[in-house]
N, CA and C of each residue as an Amber inpcrd file, in Angstrom:
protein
   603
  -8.2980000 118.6580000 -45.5870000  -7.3270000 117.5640000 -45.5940000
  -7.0320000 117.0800000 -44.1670000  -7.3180000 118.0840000 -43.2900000
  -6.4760000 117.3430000 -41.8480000  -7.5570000 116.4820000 -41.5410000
  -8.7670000 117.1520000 -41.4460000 -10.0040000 116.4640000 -40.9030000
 -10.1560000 115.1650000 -41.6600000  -9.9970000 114.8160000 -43.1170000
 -10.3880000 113.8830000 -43.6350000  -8.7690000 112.6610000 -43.4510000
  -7.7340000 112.9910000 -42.8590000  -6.4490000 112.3600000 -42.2650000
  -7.1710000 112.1540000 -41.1820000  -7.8240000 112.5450000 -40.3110000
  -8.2710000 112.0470000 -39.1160000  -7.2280000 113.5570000 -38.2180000
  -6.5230000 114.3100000 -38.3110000  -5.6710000 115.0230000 -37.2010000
  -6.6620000 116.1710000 -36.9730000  -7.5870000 116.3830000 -37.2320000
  -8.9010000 117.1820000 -37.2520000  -9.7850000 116.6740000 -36.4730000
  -9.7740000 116.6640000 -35.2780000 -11.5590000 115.4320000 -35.1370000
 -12.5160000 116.5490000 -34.0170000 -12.1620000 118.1240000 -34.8270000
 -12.8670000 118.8540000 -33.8280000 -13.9580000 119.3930000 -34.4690000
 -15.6960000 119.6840000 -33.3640000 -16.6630000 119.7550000 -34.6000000
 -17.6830000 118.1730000 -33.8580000 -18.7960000 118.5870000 -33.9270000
 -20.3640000 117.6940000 -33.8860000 -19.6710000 116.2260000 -34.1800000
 -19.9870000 115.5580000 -33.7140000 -19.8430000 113.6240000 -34.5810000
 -20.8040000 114.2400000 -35.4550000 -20.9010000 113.3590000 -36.4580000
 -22.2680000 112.7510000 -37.2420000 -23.4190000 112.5420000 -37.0310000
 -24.1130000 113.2170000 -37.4380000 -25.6700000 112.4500000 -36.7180000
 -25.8300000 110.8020000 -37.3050000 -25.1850000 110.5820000 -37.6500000
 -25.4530000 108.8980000 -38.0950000 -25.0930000 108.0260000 -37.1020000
 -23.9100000 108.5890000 -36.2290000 -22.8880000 107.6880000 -35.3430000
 -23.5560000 107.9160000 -33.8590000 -24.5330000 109.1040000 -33.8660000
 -25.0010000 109.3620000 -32.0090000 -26.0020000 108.2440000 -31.8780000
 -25.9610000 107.9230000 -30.4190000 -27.1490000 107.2480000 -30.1280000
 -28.4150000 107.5590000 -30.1950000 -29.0390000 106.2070000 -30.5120000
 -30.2170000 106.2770000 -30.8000000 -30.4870000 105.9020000 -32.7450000
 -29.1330000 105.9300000 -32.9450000 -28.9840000 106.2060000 -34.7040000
 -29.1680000 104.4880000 -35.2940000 -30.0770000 104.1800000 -36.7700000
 -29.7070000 103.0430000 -36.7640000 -28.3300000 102.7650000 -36.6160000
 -28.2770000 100.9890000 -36.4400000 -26.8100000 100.6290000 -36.8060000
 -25.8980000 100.4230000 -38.4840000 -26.6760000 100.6760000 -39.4980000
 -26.0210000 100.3930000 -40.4280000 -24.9200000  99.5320000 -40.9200000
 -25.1350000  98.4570000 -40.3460000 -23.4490000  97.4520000 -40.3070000
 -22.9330000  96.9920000 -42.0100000 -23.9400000  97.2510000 -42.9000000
 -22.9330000  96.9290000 -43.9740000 -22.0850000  98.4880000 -44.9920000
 -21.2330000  98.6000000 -44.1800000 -20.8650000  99.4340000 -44.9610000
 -19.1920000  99.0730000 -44.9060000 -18.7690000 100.2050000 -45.9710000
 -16.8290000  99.6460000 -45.9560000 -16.3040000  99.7310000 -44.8940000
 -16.3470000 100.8620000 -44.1230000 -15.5140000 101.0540000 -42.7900000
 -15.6810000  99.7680000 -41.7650000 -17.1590000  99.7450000 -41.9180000
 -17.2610000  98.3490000 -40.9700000 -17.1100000  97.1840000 -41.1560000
 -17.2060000  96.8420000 -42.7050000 -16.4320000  95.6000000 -43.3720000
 -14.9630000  95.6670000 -42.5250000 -14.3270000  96.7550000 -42.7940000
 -13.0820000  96.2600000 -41.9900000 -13.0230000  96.1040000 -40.8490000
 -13.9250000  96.6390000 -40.0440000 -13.8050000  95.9900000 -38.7980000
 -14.3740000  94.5420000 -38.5170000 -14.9780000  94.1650000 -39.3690000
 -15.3180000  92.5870000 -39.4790000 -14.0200000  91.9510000 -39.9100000
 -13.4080000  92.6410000 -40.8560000 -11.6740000  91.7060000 -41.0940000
 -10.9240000  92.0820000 -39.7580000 -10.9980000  92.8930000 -39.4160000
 -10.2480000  92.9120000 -38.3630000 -10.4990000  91.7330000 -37.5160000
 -11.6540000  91.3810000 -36.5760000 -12.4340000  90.6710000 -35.8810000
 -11.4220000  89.1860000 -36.5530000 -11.3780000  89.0140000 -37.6820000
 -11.3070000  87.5380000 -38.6250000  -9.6580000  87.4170000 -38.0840000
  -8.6870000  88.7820000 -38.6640000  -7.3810000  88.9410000 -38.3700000
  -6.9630000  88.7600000 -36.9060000  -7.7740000  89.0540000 -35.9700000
  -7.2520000  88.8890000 -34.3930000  -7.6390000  86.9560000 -34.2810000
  -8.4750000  86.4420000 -34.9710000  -8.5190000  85.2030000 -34.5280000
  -7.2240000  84.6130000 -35.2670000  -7.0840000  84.8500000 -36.4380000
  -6.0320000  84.1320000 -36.8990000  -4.6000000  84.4590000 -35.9770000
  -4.0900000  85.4390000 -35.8460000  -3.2110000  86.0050000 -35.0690000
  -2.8500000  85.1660000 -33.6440000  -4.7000000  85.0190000 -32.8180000
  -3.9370000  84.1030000 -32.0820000  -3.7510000  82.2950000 -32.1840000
  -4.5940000  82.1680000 -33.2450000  -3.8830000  80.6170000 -33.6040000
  -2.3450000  81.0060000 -34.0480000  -1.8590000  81.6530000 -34.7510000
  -0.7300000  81.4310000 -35.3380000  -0.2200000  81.7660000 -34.1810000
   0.2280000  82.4910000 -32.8920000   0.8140000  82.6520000 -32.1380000
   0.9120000  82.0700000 -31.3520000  -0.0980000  81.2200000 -30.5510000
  -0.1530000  79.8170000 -29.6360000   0.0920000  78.8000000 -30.5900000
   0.2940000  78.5420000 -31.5660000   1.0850000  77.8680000 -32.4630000
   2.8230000  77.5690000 -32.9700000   3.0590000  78.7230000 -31.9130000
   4.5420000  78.9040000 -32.3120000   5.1700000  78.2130000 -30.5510000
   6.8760000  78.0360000 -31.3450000   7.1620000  77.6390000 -30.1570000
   7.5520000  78.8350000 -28.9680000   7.4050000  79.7950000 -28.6730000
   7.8060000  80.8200000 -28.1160000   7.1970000  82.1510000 -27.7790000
   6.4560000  82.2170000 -29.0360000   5.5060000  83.5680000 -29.3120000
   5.7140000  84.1860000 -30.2900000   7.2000000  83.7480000 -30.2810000
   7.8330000  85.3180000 -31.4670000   8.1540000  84.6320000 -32.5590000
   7.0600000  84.7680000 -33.2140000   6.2080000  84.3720000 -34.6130000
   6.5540000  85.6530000 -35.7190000   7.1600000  85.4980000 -36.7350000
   7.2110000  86.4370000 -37.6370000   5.7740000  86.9250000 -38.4490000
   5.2990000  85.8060000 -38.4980000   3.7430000  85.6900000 -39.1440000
   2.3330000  85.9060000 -37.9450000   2.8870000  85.7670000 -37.2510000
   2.0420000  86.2270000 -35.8280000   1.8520000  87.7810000 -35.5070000
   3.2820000  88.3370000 -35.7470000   4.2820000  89.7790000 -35.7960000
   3.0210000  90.4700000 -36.7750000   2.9200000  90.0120000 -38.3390000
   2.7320000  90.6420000 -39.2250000   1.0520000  90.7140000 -39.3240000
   0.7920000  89.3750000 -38.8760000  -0.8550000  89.6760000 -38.9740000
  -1.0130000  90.6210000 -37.4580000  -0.5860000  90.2740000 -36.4270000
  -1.1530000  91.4650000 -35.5510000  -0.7790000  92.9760000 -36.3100000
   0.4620000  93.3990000 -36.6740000   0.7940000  94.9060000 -37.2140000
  -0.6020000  94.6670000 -37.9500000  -0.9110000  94.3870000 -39.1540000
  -2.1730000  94.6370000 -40.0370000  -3.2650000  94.8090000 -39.2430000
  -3.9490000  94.0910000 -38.0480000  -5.1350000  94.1990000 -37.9290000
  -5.2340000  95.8370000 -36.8930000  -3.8400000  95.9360000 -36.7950000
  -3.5180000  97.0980000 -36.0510000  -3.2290000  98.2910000 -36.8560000
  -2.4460000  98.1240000 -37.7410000  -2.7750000  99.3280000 -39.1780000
  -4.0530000  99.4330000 -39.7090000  -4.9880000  98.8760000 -39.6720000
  -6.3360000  98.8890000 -40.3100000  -6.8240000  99.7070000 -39.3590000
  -6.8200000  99.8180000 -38.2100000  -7.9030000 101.0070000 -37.3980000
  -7.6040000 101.8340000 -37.8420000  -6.6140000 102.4610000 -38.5540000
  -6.4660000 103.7410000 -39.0820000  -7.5120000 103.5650000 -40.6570000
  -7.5270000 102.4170000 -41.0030000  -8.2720000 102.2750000 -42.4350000
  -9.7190000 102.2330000 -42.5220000 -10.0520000 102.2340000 -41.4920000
 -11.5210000 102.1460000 -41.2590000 -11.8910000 103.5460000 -41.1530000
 -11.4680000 104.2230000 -40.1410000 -12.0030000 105.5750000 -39.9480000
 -11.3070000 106.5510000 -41.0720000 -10.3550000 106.2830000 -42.3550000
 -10.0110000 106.7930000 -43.1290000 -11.3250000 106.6870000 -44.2850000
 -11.8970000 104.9600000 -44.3900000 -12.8020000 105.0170000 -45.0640000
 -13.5870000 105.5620000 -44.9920000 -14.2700000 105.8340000 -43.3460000
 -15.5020000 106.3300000 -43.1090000 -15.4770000 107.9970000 -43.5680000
 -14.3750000 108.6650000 -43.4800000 -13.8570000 109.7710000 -44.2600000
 -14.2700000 110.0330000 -45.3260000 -13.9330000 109.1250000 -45.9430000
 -13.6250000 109.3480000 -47.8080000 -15.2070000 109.2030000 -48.4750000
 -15.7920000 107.7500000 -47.9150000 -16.8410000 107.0490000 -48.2110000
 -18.5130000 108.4690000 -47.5910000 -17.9660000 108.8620000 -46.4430000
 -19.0940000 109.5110000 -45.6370000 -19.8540000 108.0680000 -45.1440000
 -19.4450000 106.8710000 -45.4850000 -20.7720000 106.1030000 -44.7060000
 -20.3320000 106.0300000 -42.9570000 -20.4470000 106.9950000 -42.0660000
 -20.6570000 106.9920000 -40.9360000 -21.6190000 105.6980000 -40.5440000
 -21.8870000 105.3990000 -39.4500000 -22.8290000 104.7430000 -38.7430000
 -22.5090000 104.4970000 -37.4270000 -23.5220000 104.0560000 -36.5930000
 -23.9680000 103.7890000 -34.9950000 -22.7130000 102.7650000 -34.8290000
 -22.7820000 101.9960000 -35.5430000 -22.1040000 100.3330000 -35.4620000
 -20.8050000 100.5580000 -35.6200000 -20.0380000 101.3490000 -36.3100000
 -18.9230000 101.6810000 -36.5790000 -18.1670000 102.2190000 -35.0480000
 -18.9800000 103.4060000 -34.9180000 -18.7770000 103.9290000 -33.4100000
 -18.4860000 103.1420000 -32.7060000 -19.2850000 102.0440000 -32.1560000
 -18.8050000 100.7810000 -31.2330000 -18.2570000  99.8340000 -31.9310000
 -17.9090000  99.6990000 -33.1940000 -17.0830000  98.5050000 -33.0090000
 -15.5990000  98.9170000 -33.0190000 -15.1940000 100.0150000 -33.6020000
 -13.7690000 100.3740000 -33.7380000 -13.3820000 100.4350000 -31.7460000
 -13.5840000 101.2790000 -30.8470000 -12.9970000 100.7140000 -30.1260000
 -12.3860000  99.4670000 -29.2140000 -13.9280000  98.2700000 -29.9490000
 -14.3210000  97.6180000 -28.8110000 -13.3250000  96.4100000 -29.8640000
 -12.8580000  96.2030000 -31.3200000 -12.1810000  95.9220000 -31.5100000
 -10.6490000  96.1010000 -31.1010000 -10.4010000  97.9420000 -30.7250000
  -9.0140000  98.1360000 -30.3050000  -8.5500000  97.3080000 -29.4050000
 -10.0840000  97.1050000 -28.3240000  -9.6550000  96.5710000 -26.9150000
  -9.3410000  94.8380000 -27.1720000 -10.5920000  94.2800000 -28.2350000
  -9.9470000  92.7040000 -28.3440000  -8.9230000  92.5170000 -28.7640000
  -8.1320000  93.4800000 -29.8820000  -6.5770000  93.1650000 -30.1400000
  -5.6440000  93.5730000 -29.1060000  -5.7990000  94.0330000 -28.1870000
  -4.6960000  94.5720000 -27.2430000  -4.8520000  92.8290000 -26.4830000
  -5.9100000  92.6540000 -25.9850000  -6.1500000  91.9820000 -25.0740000
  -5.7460000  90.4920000 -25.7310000  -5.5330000  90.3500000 -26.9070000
  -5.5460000  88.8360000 -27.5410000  -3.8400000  89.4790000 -27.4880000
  -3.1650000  90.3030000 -27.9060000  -2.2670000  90.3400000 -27.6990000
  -1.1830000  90.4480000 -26.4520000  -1.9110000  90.8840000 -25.4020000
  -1.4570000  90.6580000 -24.2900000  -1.5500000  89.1730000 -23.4600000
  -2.6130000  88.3820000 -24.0620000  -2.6940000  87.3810000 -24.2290000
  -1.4320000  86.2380000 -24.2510000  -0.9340000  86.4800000 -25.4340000
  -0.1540000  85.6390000 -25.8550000   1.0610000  86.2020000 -25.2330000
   1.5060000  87.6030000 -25.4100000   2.6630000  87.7890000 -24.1310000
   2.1650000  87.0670000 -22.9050000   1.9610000  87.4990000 -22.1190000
   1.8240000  86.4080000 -20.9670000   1.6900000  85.0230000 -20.9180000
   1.0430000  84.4340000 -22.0420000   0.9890000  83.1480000 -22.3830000
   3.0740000  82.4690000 -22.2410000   3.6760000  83.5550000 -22.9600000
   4.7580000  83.1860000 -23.5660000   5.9550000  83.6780000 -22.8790000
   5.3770000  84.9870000 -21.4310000   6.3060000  85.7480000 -20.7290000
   6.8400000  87.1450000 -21.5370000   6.3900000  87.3350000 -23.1850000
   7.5730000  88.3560000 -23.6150000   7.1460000  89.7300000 -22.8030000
   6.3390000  90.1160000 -21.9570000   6.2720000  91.3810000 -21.4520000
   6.6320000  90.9900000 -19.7650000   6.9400000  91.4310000 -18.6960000
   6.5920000  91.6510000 -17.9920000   4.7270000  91.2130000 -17.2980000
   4.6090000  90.6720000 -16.6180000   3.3380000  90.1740000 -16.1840000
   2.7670000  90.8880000 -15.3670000   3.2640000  91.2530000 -14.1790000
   2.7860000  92.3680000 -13.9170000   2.2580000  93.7500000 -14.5930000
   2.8850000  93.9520000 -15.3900000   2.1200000  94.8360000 -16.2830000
   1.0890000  94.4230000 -17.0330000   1.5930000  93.4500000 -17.1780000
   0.0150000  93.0050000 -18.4400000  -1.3440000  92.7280000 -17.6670000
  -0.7070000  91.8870000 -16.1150000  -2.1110000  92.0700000 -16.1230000
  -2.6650000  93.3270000 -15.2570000  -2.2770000  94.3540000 -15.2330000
  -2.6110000  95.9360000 -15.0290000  -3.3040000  96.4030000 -16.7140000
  -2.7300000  96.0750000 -17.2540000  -3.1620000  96.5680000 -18.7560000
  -4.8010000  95.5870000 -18.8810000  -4.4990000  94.4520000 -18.9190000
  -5.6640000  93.7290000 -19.2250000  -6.9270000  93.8130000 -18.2540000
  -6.5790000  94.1460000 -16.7960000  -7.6810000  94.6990000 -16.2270000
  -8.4260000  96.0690000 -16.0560000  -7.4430000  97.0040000 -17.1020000
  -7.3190000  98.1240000 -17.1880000  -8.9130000  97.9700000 -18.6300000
  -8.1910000  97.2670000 -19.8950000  -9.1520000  96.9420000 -20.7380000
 -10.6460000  95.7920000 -20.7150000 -10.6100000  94.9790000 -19.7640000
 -11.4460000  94.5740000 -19.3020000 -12.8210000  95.4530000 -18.2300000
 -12.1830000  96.4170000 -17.7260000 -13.0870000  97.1960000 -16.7290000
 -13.8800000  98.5660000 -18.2140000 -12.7870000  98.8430000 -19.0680000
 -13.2440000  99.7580000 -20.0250000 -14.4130000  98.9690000 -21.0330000
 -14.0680000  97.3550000 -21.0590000 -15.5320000  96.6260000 -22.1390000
 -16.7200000  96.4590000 -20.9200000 -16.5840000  96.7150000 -19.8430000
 -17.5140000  96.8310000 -18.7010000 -18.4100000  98.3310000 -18.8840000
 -17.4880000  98.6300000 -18.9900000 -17.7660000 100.3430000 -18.9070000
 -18.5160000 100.6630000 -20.0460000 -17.9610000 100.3420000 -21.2320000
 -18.7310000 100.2900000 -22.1570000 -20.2170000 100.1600000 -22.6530000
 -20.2480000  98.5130000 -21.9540000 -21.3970000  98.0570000 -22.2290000
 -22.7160000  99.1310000 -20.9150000 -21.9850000  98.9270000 -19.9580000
 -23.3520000  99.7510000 -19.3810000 -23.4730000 101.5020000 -19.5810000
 -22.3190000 102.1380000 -20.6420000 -22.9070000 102.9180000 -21.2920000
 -23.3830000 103.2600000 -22.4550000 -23.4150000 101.8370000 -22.9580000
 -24.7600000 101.5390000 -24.3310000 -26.1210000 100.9900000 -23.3240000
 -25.9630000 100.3900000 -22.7460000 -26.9550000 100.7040000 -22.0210000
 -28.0000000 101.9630000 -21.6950000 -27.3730000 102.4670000 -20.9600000
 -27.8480000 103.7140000 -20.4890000 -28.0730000 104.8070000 -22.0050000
 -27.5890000 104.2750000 -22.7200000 -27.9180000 105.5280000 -23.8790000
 -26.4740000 106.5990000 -24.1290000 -25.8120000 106.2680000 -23.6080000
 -24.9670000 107.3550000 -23.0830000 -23.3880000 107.1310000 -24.6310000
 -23.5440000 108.4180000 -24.8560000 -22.4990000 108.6160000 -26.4420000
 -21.1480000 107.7720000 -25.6840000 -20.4480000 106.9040000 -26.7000000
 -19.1950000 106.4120000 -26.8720000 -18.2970000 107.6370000 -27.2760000
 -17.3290000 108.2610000 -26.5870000 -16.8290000 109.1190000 -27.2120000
 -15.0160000 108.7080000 -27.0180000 -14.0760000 108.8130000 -27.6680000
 -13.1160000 108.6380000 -27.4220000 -11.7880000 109.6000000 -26.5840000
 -11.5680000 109.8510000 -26.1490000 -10.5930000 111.0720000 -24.8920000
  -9.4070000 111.1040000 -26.1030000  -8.8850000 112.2970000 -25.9570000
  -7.5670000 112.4060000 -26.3870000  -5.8430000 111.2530000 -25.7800000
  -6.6390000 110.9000000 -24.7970000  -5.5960000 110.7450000 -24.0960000
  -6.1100000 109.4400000 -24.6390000  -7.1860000 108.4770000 -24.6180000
  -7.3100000 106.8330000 -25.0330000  -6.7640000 106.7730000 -26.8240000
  -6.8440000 108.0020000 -27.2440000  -6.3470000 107.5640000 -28.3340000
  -4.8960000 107.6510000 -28.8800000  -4.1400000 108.2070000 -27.7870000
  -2.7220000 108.3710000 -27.5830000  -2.0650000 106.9040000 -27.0540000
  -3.1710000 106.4290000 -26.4830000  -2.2940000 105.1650000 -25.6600000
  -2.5450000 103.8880000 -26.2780000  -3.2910000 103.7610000 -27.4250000
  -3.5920000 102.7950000 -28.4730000  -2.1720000 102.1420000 -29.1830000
  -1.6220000 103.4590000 -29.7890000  -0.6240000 102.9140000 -30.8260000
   0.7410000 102.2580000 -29.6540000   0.9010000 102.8560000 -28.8430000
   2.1960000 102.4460000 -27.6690000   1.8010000 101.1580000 -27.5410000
   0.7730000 100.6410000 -27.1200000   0.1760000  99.5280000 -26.4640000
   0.5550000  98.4890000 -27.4700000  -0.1710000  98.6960000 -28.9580000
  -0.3740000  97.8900000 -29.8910000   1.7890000  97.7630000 -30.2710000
   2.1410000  98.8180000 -30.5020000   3.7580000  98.8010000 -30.9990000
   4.2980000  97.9960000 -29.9830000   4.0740000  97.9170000 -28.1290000
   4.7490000  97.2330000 -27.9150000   4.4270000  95.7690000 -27.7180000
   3.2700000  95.3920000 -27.9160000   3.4150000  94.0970000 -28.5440000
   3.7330000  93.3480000 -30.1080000   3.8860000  94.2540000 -31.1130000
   4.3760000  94.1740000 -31.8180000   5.5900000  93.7530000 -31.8900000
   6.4280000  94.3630000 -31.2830000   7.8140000  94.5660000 -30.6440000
   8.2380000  93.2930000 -30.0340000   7.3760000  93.2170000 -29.1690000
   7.5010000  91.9170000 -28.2330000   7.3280000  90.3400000 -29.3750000
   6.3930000  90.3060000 -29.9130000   6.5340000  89.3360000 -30.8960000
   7.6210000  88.9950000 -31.7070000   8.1630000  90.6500000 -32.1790000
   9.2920000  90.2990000 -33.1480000  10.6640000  90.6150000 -32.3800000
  10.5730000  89.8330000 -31.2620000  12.0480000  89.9140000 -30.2940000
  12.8000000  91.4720000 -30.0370000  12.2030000  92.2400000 -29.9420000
  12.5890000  93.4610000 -29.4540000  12.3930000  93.9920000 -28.6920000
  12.5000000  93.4130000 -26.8510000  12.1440000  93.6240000 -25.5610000
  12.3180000  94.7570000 -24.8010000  13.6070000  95.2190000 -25.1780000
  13.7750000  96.4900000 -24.7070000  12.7120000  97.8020000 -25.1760000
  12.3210000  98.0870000 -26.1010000  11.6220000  98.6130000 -26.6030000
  10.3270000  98.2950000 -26.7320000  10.0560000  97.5590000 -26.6680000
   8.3750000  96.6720000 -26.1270000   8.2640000  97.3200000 -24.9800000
   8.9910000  96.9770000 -23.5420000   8.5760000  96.9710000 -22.4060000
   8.5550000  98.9060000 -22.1590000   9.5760000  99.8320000 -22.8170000
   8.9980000 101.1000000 -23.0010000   7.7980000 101.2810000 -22.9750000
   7.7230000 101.0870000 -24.3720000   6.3740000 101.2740000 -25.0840000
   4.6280000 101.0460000 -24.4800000   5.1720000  99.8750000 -23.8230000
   4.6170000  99.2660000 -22.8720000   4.2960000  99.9060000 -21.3920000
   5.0170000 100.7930000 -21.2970000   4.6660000 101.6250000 -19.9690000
   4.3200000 103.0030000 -20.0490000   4.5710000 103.3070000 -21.3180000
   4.0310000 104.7940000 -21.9610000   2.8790000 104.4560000 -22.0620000
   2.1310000 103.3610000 -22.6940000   1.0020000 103.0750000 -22.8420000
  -0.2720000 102.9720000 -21.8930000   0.5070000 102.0630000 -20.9390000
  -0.2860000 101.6110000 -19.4860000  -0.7760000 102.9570000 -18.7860000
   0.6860000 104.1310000 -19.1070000   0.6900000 105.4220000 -17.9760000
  -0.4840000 106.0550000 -18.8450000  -0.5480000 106.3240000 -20.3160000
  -1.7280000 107.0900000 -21.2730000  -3.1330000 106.6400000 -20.7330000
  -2.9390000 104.8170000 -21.0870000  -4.5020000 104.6430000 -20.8080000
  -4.9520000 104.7350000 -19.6430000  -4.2250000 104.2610000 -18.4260000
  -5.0580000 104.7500000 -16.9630000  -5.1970000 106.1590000 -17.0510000
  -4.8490000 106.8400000 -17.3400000  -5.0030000 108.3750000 -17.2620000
  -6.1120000 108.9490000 -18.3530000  -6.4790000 108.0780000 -19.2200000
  -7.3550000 108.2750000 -19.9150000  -8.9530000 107.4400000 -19.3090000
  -8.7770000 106.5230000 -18.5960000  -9.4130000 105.3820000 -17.8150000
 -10.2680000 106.9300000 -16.7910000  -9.2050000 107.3760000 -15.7120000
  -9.9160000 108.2320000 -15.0760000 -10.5610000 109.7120000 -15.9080000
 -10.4390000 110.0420000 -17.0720000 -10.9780000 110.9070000 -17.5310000
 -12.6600000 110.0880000 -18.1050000 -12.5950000 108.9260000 -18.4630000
 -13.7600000 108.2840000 -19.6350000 -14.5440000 108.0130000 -17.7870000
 -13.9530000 107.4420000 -16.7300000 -15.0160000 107.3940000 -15.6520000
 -15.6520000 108.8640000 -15.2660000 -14.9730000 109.4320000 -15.6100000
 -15.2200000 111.0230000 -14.6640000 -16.8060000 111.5390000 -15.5150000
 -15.9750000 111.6170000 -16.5110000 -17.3950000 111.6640000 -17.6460000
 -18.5020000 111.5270000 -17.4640000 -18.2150000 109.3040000 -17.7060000
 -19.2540000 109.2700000 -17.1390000 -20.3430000 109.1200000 -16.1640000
 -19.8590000 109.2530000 -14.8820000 -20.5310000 109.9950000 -13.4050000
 -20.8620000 111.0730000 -13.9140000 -20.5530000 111.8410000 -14.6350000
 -21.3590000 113.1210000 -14.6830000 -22.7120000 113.1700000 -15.5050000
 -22.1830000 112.1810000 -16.7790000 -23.8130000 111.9820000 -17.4390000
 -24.4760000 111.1550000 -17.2330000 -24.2210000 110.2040000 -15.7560000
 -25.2790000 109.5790000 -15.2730000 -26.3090000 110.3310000 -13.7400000
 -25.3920000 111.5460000 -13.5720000 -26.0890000 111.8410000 -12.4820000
 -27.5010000 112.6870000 -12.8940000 -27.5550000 113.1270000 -13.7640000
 -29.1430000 114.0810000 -14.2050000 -30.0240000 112.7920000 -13.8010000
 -29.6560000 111.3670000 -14.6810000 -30.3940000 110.3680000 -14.1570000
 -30.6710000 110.2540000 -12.9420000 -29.7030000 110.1450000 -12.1180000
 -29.9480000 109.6860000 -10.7150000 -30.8220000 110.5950000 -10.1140000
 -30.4510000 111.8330000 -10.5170000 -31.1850000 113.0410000  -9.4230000
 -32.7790000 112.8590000 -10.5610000 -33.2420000 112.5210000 -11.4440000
 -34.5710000 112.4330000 -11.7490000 -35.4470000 111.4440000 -11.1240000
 -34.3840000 110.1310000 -11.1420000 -34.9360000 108.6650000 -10.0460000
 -35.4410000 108.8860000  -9.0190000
């Protein structure tokens, strides 16, 4: 039960999800990350649509596309359809909803700006990072600590949408402090599994 809740995630990945694995993209888990993808566009029309930001319907479709990361990797649970594609899209979705949502705070002022854009260059250097370690071959793996600083991030723009600033801008700095600290653990990493490379070059 814990493992299939997700509070278990200790133990091999899947051989379906390591690199090198096909991608398998039609399956349920990743259907939702395709709604997700659909839910962050709508989210930010309805939110640059409003006069202010703080959109009740803006509020509710971001919470959903942000409750669903838990629904995807619940499916991939239940279902067993693991895959390659799943692996990369669930984070690389986390990062476009933070970032469409930090978005529109700054668009609108409800956070602090200075922070956001620490956060957004924080998630911009990690879809960098990313890509040149699909590149290189090198496993997507998630840190304890990046997956601690997900829900803060996402709640306090939540927060921020539905006029609750004080508690946004918390949330908001618990988050920033998780993910840089998770930022220098995912670089550390990977310098280490690029150097066998280097020293073979």
């Amino acid at each position: 039960m814990r493992r299939l809740l997700g509070i278990d995630r200790s133990g091999p990945a899947p051989p379906q999800t390591r690199a090198g694995a096909p991608l398998h993209p039609w399956t349920v888990p990743n259907l939702i990350g395709f709604l997700r993808i659909a839910l962050i566009v709508v989210f930010v029309i309805v939110a640059l649509r409003s006069s202010d930001g703080r959109s009740g319907l803006a509020a509710t479709v971001f919470a959903v596309a942000a409750g669903s990361d838990y629904a995807d990797g619940l499916a991939a649970r239940l279902t067993g359809q693991y895959s390659r594609l799943g692996t990369i899209l669930d984070p690389l979705v986390d990062r476009a909803l933070i970032l469409a949502g930090v978005a529109v705070c700054w668009d609108f002022s409800l956070l602090p700006r200075w922070a956001i854009g620490v956060l957004a260059a924080r998630e911009l250097l990690m879809l960098i990072a990313s890509q040149v370690a699909l590149r290189r071959g090198l496993p997507l793996e998630i840190n304890w600590l990046g997956r601690a600083s997900v829900w803060p991030l996402m709640a306090a723009i939540f927060f921020a949408l539905a006029a609750v600033g004080d508690l946004a801008r918390v949330l908001l700095y618990i988050g920033i402090a998780l993910s840089l600290a998770a930022t220098v653990l995912y670089l550390r990493t990977g310098l280490r599994e690029l150097r066998p490379d280097a020293a073979s070059s």
